[in-house]
PAMIBA-862715 format. One record per residue: residue in three letters; z, y, x negated of N, C-alpha, C in turn. Coordinates in steps of 0.02 Angstrom, whole numbers, plus 50000, padded with zeros to 5 digits. Each point is the difference from the previous one (the first is absolute). Example, Ala and Ser with C-alpha at 12.3 -4.5 7.8 and 13.67 -1.06 7.14 Angstrom:
# residues 2
ALA503904971649340500005005950045500005006049955 SER499645005350018500035005949958500375005550039 
# end
This chain:
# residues 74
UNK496535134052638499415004050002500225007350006 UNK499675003149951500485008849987499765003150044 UNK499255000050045499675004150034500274997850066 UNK500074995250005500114999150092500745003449979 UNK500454999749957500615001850008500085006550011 UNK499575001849961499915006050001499775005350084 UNK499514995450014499775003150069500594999650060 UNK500194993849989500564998150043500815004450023 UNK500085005449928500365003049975499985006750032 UNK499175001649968499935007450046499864999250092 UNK499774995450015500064998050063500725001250039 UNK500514996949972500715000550010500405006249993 UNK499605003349953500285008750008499595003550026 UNK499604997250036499545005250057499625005149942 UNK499724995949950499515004349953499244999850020 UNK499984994450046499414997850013499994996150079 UNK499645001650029499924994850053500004993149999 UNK500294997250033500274991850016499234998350020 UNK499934993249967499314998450008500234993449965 UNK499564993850049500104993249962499755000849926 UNK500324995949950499794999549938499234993750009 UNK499994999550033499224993950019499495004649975 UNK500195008350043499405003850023499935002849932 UNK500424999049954499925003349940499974996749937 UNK499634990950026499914997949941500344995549986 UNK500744997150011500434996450007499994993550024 UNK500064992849973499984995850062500724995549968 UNK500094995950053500724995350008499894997849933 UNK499434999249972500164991349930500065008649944 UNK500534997449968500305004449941499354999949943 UNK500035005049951499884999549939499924997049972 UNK500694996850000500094995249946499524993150014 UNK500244998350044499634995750047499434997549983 UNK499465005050029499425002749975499924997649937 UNK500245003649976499775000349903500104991849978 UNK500554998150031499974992049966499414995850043 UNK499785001350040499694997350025499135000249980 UNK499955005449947499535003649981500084996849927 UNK500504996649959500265000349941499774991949998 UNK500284996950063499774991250012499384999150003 UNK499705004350044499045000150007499855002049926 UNK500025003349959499745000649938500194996249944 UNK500414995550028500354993449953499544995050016 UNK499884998350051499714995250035499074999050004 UNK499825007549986499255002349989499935001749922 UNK500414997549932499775003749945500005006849987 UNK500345005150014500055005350004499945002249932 UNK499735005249968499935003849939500085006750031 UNK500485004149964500115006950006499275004049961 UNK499765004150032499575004550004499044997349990 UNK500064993549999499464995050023499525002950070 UNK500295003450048499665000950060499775008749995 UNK500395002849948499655008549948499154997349959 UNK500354994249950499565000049979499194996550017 UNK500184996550063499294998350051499835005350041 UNK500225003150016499795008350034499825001849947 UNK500265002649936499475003649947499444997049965 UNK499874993150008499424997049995499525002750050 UNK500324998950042499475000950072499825006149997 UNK500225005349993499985008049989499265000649947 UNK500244996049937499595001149944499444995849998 UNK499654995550042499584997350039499715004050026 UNK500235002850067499605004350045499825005449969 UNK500485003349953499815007249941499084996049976 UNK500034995549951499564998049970499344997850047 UNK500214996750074499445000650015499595006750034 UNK500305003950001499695009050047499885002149931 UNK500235000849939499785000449947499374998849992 UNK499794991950015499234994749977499475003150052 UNK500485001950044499405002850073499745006749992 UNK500465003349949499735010150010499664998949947 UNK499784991949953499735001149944500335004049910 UNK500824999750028500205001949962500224994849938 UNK499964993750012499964995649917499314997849970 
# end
């Protein structure tokens, strides 16, 4: 992870105040971790890449159309 290394780095040359990496976002289970774990749940649920864009822009273009029907504008 480039950012904790990163923080961890200037921490160590007194660029920045020593401060748990928790308080800044950080927790024990890695990245990587994470991500496979995120990679199995979307294996396991049918996952389609950009499927959950295009039900938000339904929903968007729904609510557009109905304040549209209400100001009398169709």
């Amino acid at each position: 992870m480039e950012s904790k290394s990163y923080l961890e780095c200037r921490m160590a040359k007194e660029l920045m105040a020593k401060q748990p990496l928790s308080e800044l976002g950080f927790t024990e289970e890695t990245n990587s971790n994470r991500v496979q774990k995120e990679e199995e749940e979307n294996e396991r649920n049918g996952f389609v890449a950009g499927a959950r864009r295009a039900r938000q822009q339904q929903k968007e273009f729904a609510e557009a159309a109905r304040r549209r029907r209400s100001e009398g504008r169709d």
